[in-house]
ZAVEX-18656 format. One line per field, with one value per residue (C-alpha): residue number from 1; residue in one letter; x, y, z. Coordinates in steps of 0.1 Angstrom, whole numbers, plus 2048, in hexadecimal, padded with zeros to 3 digits. Layout:
REM ZAVEX-18656
num: c(NUM, ...)
residu: c(a, ...)
px: c(X, ...)
py: c(Y, ...)
pz: c(Z, ...)
REM end
This chain:
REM ZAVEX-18656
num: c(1, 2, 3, 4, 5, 6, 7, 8, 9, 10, 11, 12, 13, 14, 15, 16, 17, 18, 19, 20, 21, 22, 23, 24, 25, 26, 27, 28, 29, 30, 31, 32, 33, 34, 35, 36, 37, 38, 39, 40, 41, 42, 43, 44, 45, 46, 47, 48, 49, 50, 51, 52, 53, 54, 55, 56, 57, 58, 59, 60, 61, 62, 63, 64, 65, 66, 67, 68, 69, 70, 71, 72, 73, 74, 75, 76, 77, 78, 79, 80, 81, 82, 83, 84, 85, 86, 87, 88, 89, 90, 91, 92, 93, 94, 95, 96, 97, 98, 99, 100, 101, 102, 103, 104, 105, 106, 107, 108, 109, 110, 111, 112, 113, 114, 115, 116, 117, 118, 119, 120, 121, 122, 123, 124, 125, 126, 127, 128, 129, 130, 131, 132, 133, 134, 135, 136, 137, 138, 139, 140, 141, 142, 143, 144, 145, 146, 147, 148, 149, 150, 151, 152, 153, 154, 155, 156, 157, 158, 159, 160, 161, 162, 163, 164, 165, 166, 167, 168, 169, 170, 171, 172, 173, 174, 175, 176, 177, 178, 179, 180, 181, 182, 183, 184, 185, 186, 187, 188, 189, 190, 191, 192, 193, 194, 195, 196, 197, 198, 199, 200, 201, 202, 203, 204, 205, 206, 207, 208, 209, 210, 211, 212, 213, 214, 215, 216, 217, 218, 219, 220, 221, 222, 223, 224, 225, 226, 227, 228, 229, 230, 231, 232, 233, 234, 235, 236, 237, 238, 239, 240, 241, 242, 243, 244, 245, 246, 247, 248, 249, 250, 251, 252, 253, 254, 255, 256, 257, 258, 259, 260, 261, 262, 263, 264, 265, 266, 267, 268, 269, 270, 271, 272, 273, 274, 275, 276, 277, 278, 279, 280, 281, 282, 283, 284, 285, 286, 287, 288, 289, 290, 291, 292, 293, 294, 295, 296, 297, 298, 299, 300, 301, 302, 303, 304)
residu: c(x, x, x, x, x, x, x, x, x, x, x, x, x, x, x, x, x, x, x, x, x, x, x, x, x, x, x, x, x, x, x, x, x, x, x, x, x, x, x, x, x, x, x, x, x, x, x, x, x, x, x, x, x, x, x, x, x, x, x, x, x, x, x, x, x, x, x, x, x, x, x, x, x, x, x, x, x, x, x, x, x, x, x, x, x, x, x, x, x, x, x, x, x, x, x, x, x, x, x, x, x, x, x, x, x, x, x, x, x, x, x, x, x, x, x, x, x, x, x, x, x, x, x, x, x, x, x, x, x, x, x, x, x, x, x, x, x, x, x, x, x, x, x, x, x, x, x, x, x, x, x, x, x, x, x, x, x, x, x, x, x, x, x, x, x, x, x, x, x, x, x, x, x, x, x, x, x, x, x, x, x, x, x, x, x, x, x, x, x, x, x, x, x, x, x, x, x, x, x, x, x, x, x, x, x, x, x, x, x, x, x, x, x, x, x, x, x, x, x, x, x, x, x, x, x, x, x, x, x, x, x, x, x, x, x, x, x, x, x, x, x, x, x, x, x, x, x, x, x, x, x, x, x, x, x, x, x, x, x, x, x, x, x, x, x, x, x, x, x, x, x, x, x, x, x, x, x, x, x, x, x, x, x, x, x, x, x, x, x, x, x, x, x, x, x, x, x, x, x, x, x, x, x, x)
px: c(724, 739, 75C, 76F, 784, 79F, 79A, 79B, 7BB, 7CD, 7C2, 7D0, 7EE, 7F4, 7EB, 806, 826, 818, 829, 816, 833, 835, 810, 80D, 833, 81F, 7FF, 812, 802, 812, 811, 7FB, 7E1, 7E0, 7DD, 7BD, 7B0, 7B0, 7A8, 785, 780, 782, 766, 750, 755, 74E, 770, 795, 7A5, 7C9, 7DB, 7F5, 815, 835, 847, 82C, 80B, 7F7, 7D4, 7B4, 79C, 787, 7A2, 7AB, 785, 788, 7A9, 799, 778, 78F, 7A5, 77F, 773, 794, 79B, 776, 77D, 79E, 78B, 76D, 789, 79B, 77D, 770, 790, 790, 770, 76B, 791, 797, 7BA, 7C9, 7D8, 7E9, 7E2, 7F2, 7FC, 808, 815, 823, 84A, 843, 82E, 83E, 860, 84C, 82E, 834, 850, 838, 81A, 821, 832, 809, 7FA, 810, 806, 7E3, 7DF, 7F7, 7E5, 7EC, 80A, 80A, 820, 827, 82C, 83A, 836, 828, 800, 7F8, 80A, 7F7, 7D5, 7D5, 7E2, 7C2, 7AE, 7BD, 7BB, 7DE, 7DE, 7C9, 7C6, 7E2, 7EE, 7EB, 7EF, 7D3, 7C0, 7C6, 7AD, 7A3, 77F, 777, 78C, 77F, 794, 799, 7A7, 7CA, 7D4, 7DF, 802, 80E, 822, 841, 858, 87F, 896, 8C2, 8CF, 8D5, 8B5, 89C, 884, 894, 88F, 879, 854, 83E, 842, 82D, 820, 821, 847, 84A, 859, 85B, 87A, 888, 87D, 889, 872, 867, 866, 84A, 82D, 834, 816, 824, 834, 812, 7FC, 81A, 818, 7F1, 7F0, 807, 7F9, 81C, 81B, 835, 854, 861, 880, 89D, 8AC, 896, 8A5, 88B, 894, 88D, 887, 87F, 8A5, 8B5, 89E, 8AA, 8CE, 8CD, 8B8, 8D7, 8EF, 8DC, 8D0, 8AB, 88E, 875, 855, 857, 83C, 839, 83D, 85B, 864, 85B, 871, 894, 895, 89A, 8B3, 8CC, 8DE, 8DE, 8B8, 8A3, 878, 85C, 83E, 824, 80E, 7E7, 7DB, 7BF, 799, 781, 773, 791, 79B, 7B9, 7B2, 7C2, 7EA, 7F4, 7F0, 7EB, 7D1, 7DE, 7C5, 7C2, 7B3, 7A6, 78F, 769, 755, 774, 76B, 787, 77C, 775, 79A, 7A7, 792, 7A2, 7C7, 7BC, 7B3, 7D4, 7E9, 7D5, 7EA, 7DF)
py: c(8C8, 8B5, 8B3, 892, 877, 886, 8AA, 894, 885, 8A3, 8B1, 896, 894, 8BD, 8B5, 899, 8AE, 8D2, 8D9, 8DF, 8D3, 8B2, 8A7, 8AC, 899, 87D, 880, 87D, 89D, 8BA, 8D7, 8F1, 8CF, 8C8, 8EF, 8F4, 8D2, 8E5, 903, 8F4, 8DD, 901, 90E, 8F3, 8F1, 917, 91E, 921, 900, 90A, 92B, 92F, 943, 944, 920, 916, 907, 908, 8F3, 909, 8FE, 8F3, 8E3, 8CA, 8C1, 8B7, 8A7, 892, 889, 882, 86B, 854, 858, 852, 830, 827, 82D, 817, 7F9, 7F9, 7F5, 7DA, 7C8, 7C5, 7BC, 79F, 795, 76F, 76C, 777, 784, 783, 7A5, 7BF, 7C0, 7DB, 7CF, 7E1, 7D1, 7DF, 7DB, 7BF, 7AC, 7AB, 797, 77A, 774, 77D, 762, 745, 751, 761, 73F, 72D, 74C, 74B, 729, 72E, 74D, 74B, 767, 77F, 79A, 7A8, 7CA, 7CD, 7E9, 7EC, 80B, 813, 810, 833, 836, 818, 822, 841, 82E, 819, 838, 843, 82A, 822, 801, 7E9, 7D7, 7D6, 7C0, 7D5, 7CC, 7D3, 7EA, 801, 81E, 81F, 82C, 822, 806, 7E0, 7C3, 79D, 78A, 774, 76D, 779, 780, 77D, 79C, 78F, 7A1, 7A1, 7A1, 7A0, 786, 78E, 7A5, 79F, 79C, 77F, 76A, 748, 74F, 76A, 78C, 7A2, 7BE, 7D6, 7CD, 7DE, 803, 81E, 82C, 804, 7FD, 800, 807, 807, 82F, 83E, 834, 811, 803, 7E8, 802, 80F, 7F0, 7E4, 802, 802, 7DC, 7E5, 809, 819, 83D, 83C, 849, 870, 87D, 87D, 868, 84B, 833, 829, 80F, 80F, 7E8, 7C9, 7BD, 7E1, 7DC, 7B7, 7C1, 7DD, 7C3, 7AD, 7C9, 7CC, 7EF, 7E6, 7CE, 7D4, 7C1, 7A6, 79A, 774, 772, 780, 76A, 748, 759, 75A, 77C, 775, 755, 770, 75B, 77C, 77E, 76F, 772, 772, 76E, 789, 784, 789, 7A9, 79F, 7A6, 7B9, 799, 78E, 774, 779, 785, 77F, 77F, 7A3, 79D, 7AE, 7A4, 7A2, 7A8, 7B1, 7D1, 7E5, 808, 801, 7FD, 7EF, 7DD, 7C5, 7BE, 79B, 795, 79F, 789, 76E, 77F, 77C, 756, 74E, 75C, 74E, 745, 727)
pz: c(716, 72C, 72D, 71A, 725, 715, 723, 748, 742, 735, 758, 768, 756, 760, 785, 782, 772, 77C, 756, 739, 724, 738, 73D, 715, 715, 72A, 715, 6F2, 6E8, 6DA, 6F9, 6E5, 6E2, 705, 70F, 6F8, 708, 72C, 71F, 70F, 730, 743, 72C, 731, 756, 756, 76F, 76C, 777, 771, 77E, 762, 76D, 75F, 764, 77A, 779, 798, 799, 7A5, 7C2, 79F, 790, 7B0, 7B1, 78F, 78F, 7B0, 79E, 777, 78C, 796, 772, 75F, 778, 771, 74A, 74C, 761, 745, 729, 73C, 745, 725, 713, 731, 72F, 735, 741, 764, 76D, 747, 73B, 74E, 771, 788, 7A9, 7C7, 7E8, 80B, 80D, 82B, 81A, 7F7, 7FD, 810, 7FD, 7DE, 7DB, 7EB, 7D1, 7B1, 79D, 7A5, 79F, 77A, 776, 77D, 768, 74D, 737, 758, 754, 775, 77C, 79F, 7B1, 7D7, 7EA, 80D, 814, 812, 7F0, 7E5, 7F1, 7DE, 7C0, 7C3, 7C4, 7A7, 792, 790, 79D, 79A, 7BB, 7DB, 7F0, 818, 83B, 850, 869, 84D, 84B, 824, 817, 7F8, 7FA, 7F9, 803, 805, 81C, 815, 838, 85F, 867, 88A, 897, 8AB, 8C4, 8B3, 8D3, 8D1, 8E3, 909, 909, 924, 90C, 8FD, 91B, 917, 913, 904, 904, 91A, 906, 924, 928, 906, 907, 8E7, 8F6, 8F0, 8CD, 8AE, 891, 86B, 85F, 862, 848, 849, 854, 86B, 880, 88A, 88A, 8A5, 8BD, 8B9, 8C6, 8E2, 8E8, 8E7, 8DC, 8C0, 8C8, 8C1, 8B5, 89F, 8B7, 8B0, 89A, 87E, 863, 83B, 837, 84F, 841, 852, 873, 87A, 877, 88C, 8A8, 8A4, 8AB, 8CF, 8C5, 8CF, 8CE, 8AC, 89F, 881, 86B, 86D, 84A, 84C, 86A, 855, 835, 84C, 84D, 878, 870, 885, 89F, 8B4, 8AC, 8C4, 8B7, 8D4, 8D2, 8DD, 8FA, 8F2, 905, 91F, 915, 92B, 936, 941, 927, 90B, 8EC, 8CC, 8C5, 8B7, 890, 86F, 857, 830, 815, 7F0, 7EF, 7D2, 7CC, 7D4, 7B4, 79F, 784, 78B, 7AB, 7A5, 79A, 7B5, 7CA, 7B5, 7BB, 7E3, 7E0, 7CA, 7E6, 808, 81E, 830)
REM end
């Protein structure tokens, strides 16, 4: 016998709200239903996957596997139902989105009214969280496809290109930096910058073109949005990194704002390589049956 759909979501659900009373709350079930569903999925699995004590419920090593491998089948499940109620109509019905915070406030702007015009059976729900958030969502089968900045590590995870985003040096008025020219990336320091909190992606793929070792500290002044970061750059409290995008938006139209460019660092041949950039791409879990849509979502919102 092998255990049902049903029995895999219940799991899930219990996973998600380590409550008994909630997951069957979420499953619109009645609590002694969803308790006889995980009691029968243990049986059939031959192990315990819950350790049930008093006003907590604890997954076994068991149950995690089988939450893990649920969360694969139960996305795969979703896709199938989706795919066939779509079938013949690409990007109609619900679509889940998910985008990176400095991406969304740029693009989604310049795209999304084509993208409604195009596909005007398309209800898309959009999500904005950081990349690591999203990535698991992906996984999970929570969202259907995401909009992420790379080099982003991400196995299991397919992508599409929309377009490359020049990372600029954001300077205050007065600063050395903000002199005429480019910006050498060795005159960059970590104790000068000022920089998005940790798990923002841009923060790292920054330091990683520049090979600074990201600052330590509580004394290290780390911003919650690219709006936050250029103020405090204008206030003469440091130099940061901006997105192009962002750059082309007016988020830098700061008259004590000055934007450099980023000199290329030199190859081993001698030669310059490439500006410091970030790749954006549509991303969704390998094997997704909606795979090809968001290939479409990728070429809707290329940026030329």
């Amino acid at each position: 016998m092998l255990p049902t759909l049903r029995q895999l979501q219940y799991l899930k659900l219990l996973a998600e709200h380590a409550s008994f009373s909630r997951a069957a709350e979420a499953a619109h079930v009645s609590q002694p239903a969803l308790s006889a569903g995980v009691q029968e999925l243990e049986k059939i699995l031959g192990a315990p996957v819950v350790e049930r004590t008093r006003g907590n419920v604890q997954l076994t090593a068991v149950g995690m596997e089988a939450v893990r491998r649920a969360e694969d089948v139960l996305a795969r499940t979703e896709d199938l139902v989706e795919a066939a109620r779509n079938a013949g109509r690409p990007l109609s019905g619900r679509f889940r989105l998910g985008i990176i915070p400095t991406v969304a406030p740029f693009l989604l702007p310049a795209t999304l009214p084509a993208l409604k015009e195009a596909y005007p059976a398309l209800r898309l729900f959009i999500r904005e969280d950081l990349t690591p958030r999203l990535v698991a969502g992906l996984k999970a089968g929570q969202l259907d496809a995401a909009v992420i900045a790379l080099p982003y590590d991400a196995p299991g995870i397919a992508h599409a290109h929309i377009g490359d985003d020049e990372i600029l040096a954001a300077a205050p008025v007065g600063h050395p930096l903000a002199a005429e020219g480019a910006v050498q990336a060795g005159s960059l320091r970590a104790e000068d910058l000022i920089l998005l909190e940790d798990g923002h992606c841009l923060r790292d793929q920054a330091l990683a073109a520049f090979e600074i070792e990201a600052p330590k500290g509580d004394d290290v002044f780390a911003a919650t949005s690219l709006h936050t970061l250029i103020q405090m750059v204008g206030s003469g409290l440091g130099v940061s990194f901006l997105p192009q995008m962002a750059v082309r938006a007016g988020l830098a139209d700061n008259p004590a704002v000055v934007i450099r460019h980023i000199s290329p660092r030199k190859t081993a041949g001698g030669g310059s390589g490439p500006a410091p950039s970030r790749e954006i791409v549509v991303a969704w879990r390998s094997g997704s049956s909606r795979a090809a849509e968001a290939q479409l979502l990728a070429e809707a919102m290329r940026q030329d």
